[in-house]
N, C-alpha and C positions, 0 to 999 in steps of 0.2 A: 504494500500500500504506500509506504514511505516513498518508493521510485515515482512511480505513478504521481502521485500529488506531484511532486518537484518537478515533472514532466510537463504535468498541466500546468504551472504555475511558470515555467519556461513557457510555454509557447504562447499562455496569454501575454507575459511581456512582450514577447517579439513581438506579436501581432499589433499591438500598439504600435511600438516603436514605426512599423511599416506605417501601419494608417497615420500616425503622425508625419514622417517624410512626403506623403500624398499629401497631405492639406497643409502645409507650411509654405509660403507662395515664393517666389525664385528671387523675390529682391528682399527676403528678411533675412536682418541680421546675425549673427551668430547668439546662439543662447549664452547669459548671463545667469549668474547667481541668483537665488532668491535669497532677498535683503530684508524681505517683509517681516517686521518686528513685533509681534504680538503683545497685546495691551498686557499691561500689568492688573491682573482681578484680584490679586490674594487678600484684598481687604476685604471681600464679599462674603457673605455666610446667611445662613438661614435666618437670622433674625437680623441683617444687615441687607438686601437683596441687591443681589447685580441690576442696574438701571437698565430698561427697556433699550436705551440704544447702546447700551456694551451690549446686550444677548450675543449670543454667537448662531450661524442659521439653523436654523431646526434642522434633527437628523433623529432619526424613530430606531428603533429593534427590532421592526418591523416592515414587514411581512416576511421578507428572509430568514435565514436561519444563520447567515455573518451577521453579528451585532456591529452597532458601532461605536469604533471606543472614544467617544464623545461624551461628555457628562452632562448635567439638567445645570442650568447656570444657578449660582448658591439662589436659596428663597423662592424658587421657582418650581410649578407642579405642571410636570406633562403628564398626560393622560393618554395611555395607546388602547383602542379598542379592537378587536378583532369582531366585526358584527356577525362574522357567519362561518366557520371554518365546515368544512366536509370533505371527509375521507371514504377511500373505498380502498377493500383491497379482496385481492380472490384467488383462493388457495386448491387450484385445481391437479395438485400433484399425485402421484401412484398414490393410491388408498385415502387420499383427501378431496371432498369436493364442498368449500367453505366458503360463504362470502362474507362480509362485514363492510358495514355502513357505519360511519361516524359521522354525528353533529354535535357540534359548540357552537352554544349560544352566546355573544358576551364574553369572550376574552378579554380581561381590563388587565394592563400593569401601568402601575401609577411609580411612576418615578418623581421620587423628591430632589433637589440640589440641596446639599447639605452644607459644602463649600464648593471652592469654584473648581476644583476637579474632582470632587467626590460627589456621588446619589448613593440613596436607596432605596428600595423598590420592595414592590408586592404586589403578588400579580394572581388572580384568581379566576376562576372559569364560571358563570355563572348557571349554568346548564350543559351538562353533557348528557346526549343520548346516544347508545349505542345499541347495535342490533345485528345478531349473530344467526346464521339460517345455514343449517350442515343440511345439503340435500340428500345424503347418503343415509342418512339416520331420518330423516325427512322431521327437524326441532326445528325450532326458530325460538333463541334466547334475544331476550333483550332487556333494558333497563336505563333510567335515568336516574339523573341528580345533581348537584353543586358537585363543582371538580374540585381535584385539587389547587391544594394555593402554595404560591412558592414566596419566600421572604431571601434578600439580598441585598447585590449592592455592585457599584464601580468606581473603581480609582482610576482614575487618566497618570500613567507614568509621563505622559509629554504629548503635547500638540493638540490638546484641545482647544486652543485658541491659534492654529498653527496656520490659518489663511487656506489661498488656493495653490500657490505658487506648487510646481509642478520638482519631484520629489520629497515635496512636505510629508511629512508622515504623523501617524498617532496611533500609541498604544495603551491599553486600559489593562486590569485584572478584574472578573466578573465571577465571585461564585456566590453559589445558587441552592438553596435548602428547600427541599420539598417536603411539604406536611400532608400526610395520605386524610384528607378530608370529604374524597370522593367516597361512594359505595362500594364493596367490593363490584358489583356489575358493571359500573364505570374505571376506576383505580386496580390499583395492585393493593390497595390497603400497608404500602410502606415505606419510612422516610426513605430520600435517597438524596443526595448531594454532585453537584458540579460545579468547575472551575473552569471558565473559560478565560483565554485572553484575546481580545479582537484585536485585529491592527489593521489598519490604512493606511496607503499611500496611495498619492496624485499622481497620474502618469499624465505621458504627453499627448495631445491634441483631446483633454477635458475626460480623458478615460480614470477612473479611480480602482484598485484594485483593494481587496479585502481579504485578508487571511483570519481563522479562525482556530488555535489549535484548545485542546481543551482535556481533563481529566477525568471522569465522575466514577461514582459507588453506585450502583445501580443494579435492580434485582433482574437473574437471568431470564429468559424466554417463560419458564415454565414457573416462575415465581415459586422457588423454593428454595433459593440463597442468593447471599450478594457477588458481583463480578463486577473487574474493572473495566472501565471503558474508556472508549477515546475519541468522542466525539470533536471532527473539524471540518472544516468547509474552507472553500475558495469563489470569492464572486470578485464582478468584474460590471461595471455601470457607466452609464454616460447619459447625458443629457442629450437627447435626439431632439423635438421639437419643441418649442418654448420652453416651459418649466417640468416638462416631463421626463423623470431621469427613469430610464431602465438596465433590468441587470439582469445575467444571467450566472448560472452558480451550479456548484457541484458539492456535495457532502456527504460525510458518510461517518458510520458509528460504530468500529471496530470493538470487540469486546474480548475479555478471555474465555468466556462461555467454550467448553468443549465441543468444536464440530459447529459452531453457531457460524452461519454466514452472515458477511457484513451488509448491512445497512445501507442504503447506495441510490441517491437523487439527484436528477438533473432539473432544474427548478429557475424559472424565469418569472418575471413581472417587472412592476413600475410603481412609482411613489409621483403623484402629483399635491406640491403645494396650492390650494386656493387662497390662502394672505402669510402672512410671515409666521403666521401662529395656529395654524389649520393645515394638515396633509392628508391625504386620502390615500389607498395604498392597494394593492390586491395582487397575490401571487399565483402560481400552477405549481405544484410540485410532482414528479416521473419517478416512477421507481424503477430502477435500472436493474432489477432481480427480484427472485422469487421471494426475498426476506424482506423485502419492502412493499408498501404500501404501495398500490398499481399510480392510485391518480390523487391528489387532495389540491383542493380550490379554497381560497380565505381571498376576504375583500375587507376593510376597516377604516377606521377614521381617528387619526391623533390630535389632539386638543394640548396648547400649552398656557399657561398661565402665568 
């Protein structure tokens, strides 16, 4: 897996670099340094608030699965909603013939600015229904309820205030504790924990790339102990027409589970701003194997404050 990523991760650079030489026009001059000096915020804190026109531009968690390691400016509440997420997946293998339907209603995580490169977050599911139909056994399970909720946070190591200026970059540390508040019919019914770190950089002709690598405790396939995992992603975005920035991304979720195949999405969408403090957002995620989820759809709205 390690080759692979580096691979991918090699040729979306190049491929930049080329579309950058195409749109660079024959009388510009040679690139320069980026000089751009980012504001000094560290007087900012929750009960101090970063002023409306320091913010830095809005950047969500959402709809992808690369976070951004950008933090909520101190004093300030974004709200990301996930209005409709649905999955399907269908397990038509030798001696399996399974489908499952998944809906989330109300995905909210509420990110606090706590200082000017720290949040905290809590993020909870408002409805999950799920529905299981083995046509083999000719059942049909199913079951809803309040999902679970996860409590966390992020620290920005550098660049959250880092501009556009082209190899700027920004990295966070992001983990993540999950409290089993779903039903057994929805949940696994048990904590589990992850640590991700997001990173960005601005590449040339307006392209951003996204790296995501990550650690978690998380219970196996069959939820009867814990395994480690390794969940990471690589995406890749651009602003194509006006304010609509799209991306397309790959990730996947190795584990030590014995015999367990990985996890494995090819997953595109877009984030449109309507004013500086409103984004709209909706993703497709592909599962690229039998251990994945065939197809999942989410569409939502972020709100900051």
């Amino acid at each position: 897996m390690t080759h692979g990523f580096s691979k991918l991760a090699a040729i979306l650079i190049a491929g930049c670099w080329w579309l950058d030489c195409a749109l660079v026009h024959a009388d510009s001059g040679p690139a320069t340094a980026a000089t751009t000096q980012p504001p000094d915020k560290s007087q900012y804190s929750l009960f101090n608030p970063t002023p409306a026109d320091d913010l830095r531009g809005m950047d969500t968690d959402r709809p992808n699965v690369t976070n951004t390691p950008h933090t909520i400016d101190a004093g300030h509440l974004q709200i990301e909603t996930g209005v409709i997420d649905y999955s399907y997946f269908r397990d038509d293998s030798p001696r399996q013939n399974v489908r499952e339907d998944d809906f989330d209603y109300g995905q909210f995580n509420f990110r606090l600015g706590v200082l000017n490169n720290l949040e905290i977050n809590a993020a909870v599911d408002s409805y999950d229904f799920d529905q299981t139909h083995d046509y083999y056994a000719g059942t049909t399970v199913h079951g809803g309820s309040f999902g679970d909720t996860v409590f966390g946070g992020k620290l920005n190591l550098w660049g959250d205030d880092g501009g556009d200026d082209v190899w700027a970059s920004a990295l966070a540390i992001q983990p993540q504790l999950k409290f089993p508040t779903a039903r057994d019919t929805v949940g696994n019914g048990r904590f589990e924990f992850q640590v991700i770190a997001p990173f960005l950089m601005n590449l040339p002709a307006g392209f951003h790339l996204g790296l995501q690598p990550g650690a978690s405790y998380e219970r196996n396939s069959s939820n009867t102990g814990y395994v480690a995992g390794f969940p990471s992603s690589i995406s890749l975005d651009r602003v194509v027409v006006g304010d609509l920035d799209v991306y397309v991304e790959y990730a996947c979720d190795p584990t030590t589970e014995t015999h367990a195949e990985t996890q494995q999405t090819l997953d595109v969408g877009g984030t449109y701003p309507l004013t500086d403090n409103i984004v709209l957002d909706t993703g497709l995620f592909f599962g690229l194997n039998r251990a994945s989820t065939n197809i999942e759809v989410t569409a939502g709205i972020s709100v900051r404050f």
